[in-house]
N, C-alpha and C positions, 0 to 999 in steps of 0.2 A: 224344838218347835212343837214344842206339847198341846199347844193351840190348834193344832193342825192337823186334825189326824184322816178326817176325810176328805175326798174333792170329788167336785163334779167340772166335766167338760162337755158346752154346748155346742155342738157342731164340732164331725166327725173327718171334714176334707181334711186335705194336706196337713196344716196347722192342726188341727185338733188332734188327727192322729198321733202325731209326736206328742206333742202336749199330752197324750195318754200314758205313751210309751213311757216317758220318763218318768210320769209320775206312780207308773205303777212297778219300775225298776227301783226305783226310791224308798218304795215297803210301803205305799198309798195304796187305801181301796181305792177306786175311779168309780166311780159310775156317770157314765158317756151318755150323751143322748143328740139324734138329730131327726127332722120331720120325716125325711123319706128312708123310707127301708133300705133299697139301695145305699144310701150312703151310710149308713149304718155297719152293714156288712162288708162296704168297701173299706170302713173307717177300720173293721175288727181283721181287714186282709194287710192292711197298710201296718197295724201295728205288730200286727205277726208276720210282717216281713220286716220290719224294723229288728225286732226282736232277734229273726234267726240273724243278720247282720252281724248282731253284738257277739252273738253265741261263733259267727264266725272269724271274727275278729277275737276272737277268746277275751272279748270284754268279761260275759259273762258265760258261765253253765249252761247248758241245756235245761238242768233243777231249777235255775235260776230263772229262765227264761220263763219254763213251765207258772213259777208260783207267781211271776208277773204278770201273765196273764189270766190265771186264775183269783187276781185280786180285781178284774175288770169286768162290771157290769154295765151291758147296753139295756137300754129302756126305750117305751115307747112312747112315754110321758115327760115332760118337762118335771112337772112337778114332782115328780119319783124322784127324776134326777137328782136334784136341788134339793131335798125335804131334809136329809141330815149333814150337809154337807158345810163343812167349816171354811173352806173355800171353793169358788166357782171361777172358773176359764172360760170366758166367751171367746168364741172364734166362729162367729157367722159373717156372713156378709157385709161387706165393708160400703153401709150405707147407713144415715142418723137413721131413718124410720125401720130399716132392722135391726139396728142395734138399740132402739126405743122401744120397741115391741116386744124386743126378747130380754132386755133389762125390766121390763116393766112386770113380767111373767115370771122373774129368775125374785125379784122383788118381793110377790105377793110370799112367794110358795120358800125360800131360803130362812133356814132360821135368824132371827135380832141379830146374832153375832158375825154370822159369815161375812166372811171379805170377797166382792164380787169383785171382779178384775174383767179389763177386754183388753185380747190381743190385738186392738185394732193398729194398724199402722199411720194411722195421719188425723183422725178424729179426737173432737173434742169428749175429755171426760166431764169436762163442765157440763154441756151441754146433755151427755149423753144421762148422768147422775141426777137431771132433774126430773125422771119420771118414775124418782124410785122413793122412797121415805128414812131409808137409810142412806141419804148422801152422803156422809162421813167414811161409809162403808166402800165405798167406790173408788175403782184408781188402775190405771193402764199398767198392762205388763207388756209391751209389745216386744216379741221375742225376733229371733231370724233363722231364717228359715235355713237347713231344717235345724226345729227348734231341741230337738233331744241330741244334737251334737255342736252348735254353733251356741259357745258359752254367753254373747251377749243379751241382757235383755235392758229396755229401756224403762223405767219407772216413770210412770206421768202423772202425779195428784191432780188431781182435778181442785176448783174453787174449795170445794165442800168438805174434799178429802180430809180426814184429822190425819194429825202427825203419826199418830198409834198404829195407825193405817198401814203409813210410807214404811216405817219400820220394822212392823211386823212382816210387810210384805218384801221389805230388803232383806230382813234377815231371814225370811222362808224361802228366796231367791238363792241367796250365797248356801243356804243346805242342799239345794237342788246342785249344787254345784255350777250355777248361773256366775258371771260377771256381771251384776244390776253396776247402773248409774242412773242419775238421776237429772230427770228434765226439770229444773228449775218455774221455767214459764212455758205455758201450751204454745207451739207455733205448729205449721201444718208439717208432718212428716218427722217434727221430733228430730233426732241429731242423726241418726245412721241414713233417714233416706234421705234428708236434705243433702248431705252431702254425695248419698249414691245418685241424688238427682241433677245434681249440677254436672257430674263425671258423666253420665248418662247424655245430657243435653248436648255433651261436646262432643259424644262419641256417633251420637242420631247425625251431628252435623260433618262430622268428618265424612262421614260415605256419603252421606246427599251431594258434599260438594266435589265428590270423585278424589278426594285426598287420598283413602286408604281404603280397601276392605273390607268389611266383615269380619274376617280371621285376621285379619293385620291390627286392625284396631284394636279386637280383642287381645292379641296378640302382645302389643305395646303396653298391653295393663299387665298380663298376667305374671310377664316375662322381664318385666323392669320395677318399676313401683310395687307391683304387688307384692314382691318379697318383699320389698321394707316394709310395705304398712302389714303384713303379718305379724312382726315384731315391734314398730311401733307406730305413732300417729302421724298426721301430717306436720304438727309444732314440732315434735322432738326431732322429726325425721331432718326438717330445715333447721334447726337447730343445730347439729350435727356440718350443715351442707356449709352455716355463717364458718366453720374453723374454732378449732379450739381456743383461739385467743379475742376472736369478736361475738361468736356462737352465734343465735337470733338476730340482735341487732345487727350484727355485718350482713346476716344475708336479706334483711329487710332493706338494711337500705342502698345495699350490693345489687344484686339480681332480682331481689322484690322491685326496688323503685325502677328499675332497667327494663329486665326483661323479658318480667311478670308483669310492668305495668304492659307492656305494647301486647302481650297476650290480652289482657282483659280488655282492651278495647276494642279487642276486633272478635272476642269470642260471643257466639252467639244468644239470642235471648227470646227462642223458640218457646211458647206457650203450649205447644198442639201439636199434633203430629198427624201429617195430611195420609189420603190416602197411599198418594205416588209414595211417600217415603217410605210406608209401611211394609209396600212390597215390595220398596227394596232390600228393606232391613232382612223382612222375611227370606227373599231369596239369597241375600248376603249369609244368614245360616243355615238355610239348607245344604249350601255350596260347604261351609266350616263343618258344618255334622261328617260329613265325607259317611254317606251310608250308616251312621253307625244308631241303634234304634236311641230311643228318649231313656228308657229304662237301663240301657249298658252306660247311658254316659251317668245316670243319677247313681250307679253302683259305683263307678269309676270315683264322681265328686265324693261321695261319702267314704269311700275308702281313704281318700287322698286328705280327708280333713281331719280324718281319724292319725293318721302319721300325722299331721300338721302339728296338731293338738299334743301328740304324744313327745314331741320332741320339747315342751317347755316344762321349767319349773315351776314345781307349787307355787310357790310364792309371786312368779309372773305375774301372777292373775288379779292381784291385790296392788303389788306393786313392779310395776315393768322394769324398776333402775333397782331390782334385788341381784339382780343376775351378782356373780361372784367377779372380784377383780380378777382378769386375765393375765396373771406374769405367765415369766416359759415351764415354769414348777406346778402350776396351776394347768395349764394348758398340757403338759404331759400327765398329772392325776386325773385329768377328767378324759381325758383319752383312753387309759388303764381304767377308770370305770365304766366309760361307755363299752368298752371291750367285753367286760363281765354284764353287763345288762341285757335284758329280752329283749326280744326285738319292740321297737317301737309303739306298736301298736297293739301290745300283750300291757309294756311296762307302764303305761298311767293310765291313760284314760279309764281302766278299770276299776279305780280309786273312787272318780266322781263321780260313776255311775254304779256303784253297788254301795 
C-alpha cells in the first residue's frame, strides 16, 4: 500500500477514535481533527485508553504503544488535517448537510489524489460525492463498532466512485487487517445494519408485548444463535440445519415454507419507536446492567472479542469453509497444538494489529 502512507480522521467521538487507533498501530502518521476542543482531547483520552488495552492484552509493547501514539497529530484546522493526507476518514455526524459540509471542506483543502472515505452507516455516497469535484475519489467505509477490533468493514461506491477507487480502498482495508465486502447497490443501512435491523425490530417487539425481558431477549441471542453466526452467516448456518443430503433446499422448503412462513406473518413491522416503549426498553436495561458501570461492561466486551477473534484461523477470514477436515487424527493434532500455544488472546490478534 505504497499509495498510502498518510491519513487523516475527521471527527474524534467513538468511531474516529478507533479509526485513529488502528491506523496509527498500522505504522500511519494520523493527523486527527474535530471542531470542539473537548472532543479533541476526549478523542486523544479514548485512543490512549485503547492503546493501553492492546498493551494489556499483550497485543502489543508498551514501545509500541508509545510510537503509535507518537505518530498522531490533533489539529485545530480542517484544512491542516487534510492538506497532505493520501487518505481521509470522515466520521462526523450522521446527517447529508454534515456530511455535505464537511466533504465539501475535506474537498477544497485534500490533495487531487487522496481517497475520501465516510464511515457513515446508512447514507448515500452518491448523494454525499456531489459537493466535491473529485467524485471518483469518494466511497464509504462504514466500519463496526469498535472499529480497531471488529474485523468487518462495509465498502459502498458510490455512482461516481471509479473502480481504482473500490480497490485501492479494498486492498488498503484487508492491510488494515479489515474483512471489506462489498455493497453492490446503495440501500439504506447497507448489509450488517439491515439485517441488525430487522433482529432489532423483533426484539423492541418482544418486550412491548410482555413476551420476554430485556435480559431474556438479549439473552436468547447471545446464548443460542449468536454462537453460530460468530462462525458463520445465516445461509450456511440453514444450510447446515436443511441435513446433509437436502442442505438449503430441504430446509427452505422444510421449515422455511412451514414454520418460517407463520413467523413472518405475524412478526412485526414497527417503523418508530414511541415514547412508552422507549422506557421500557430503557428500564428493561437498567434492570440487565445489574449495577455494573457503562465503562466495566465496554472492558468486559472488548476483552471478550479479543478471545473471540483469537480463537480463529488466518485464513477464516478470506474464506470461512478453509477450516481443516476434522478426522479423530486431525482432532487429537490440533488438541496437542492447542496445548503448546499462548493463550488466546497473546496468540493472533497481534498478527493483524502490529
Amino acid at each position: 500500500m505504497d499509495e498510502i502512507q498518510k491519513v487523516a480522521v475527521i471527527g474524534t467521538g467513538v468511531i474516529g477514535a478507533a479509526w485513529v487507533t488502528l491506523f496509527a498501530i498500522k505504522g500511519y502518521d494520523v493527523t486527527a481533527y474535530s471542531r470542539k476542543r473537548e472532543t479533541r482531547e476526549r478523542g486523544l483520552e479514548n485512543v490512549r485508553s485503547n492503546l493501553d488495552f492492546f498493551v494489556k492484552k499483550e497485543m502489543i509493547s508498551e514501545a509500541d504503544s508509545e510510537h503509535a501514539f507518537a505518530r498522531i497529530t490533533m489539529v485545530e484546522d480542517l484544512a491542516e488535517a487534510v492538506r497532505n493526507a493520501d487518505f481521509v476518514e470522515e466520521c462526523t455526524g450522521e446527517h447529508y448537510d454534515i456530511k455535505k459540509s464537511i466533504f465539501s471542506e475535506i474537498g477544497k483543502y485534500a490533495p487531487p489524489h487522496a481517497i475520501l472515505a465516510s464511515s457513515t452507516s446508512g447514507l448515500s455516497m452518491s448523494e454525499i460525492q456531489q459537493v466535491v469535484t473529485q467524485k471518483d475519489k469518494c466511497i464509504t467505509t462504514h466500519p463496526w463498532n469498535p472499529p480497531h477490533l471488529i474485523p468487518l468493514i462495509e465498502i459502498v461506491p458510490g455512482k461516481d466512485t471509479s473502480k481504482e477507487t473500490t480497490d485501492t480502498v479494498y486492498s488498503f482495508m484487508e492491510h488494515l487487517g479489515k474483512v471489506p465486502v462489498i455493497v453492490k447497490k446503495e440501500v439504506a443501512g447497507f448489509i450488517g445494519n439491515r439485517l441488525a435491523a430487522a433482529l432489532w425490530r423483533e426484539a423492541i417487539d418482544l418486550v412491548d408485548r410482555g413476551v420476554a425481558t430485556v435480559e431474556d431477549v438479549d439473552k436468547a441471542i447471545y446464548a443460542g444463535p449468536g454462537i453460530r453466526w460468530a462462525l458463520m452467516g445465516t445461509h450456511m448456518t440453514y444450510h447446515l440445519g436443511g441435513g446433509e443430503e437436502g442442505g438449503y433446499s430441504h430446509f427452505i422448503e422444510g421449515i422455511g415454507n412451514t414454520t418460517f412462513k407463520t413467523i413472518w406473518e405475524e412478526l412485526e413491522t414497527r417503523n418508530h419507536i414511541s415514547d412508552t416503549v422507549k422506557n421500557k426498553l430503557n428500564q428493561g436495561v437498567k434492570e440487565a446492567i445489574k449495577g455494573k458501570s457503562f465503562k466495566d461492561i465496554i472492558r468486559w466486551r472488548d476483552d471478550k472479542i479479543v478471545d473471540i477473534l483469537s480463537i480463529k484461523e488466518d485464513e477464516f477470514w478470506g474464506d470461512p469453509m478453509s477450516f481443516p477436515v476434522y478426522d479423530r487424527k486431525s482432532i487429537t493434532q490440533n488438541k496437542d497444538k492447542e496445548a503448546q500455544k499462548k493463550p488466546a488472546e497473546v496468540r493472533k490478534i497481534k498478527e493483524q494489529i502490529a
